[in-house]
N, C-alpha and C positions, 0 to 999 in steps of 0.2 A: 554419507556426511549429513549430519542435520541442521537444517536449519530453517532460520525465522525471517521473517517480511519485515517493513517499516514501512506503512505507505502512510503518504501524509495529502492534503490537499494544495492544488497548484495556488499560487496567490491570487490570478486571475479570475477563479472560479469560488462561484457561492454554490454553496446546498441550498435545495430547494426540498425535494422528499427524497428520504431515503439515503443512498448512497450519490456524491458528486463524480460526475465522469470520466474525470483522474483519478479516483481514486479506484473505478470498476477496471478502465484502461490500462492502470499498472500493476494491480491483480492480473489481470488476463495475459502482458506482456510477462509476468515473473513466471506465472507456474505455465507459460508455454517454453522458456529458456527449459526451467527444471524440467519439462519434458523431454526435451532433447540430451539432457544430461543425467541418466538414471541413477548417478552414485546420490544425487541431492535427491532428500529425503525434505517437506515440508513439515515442521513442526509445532509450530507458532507465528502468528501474524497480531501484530501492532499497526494501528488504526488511528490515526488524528486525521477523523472526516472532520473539518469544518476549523482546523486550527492550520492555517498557513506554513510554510517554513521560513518565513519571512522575520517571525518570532519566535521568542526561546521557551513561550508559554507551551506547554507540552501535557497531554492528556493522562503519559505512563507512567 
């Protein structure tokens, strides 16, 4: 099965440099899940560091 990520940033959290630490923590939590499940296949990840989900303002 293929598929894609959506990680977005917590509300509570600003970027300071580089990547915010919800957004490195739910990378690491997703593709350790897809490692225990070898039919998912990662193919694409979407990325709103620094855009809350609090708003409908979206980076993609």
């Amino acid at each position: 099965m293929k598929c894609g990520i959506y990680l977005r940033i917590s509300r509570e959290e600003e970027v300071s440099d580089g990547e915010s630490n919800s957004i490195i923590g739910q990378r690491m939590i997703i593709k350790q899940f897809m490692e225990t499940h070898k039919e998912m296949e990662l193919v694409n990840e979407w990325c709103d560091d620094g855009y809350s989900g609090a708003t409908f303002a979206r980076v993609i």
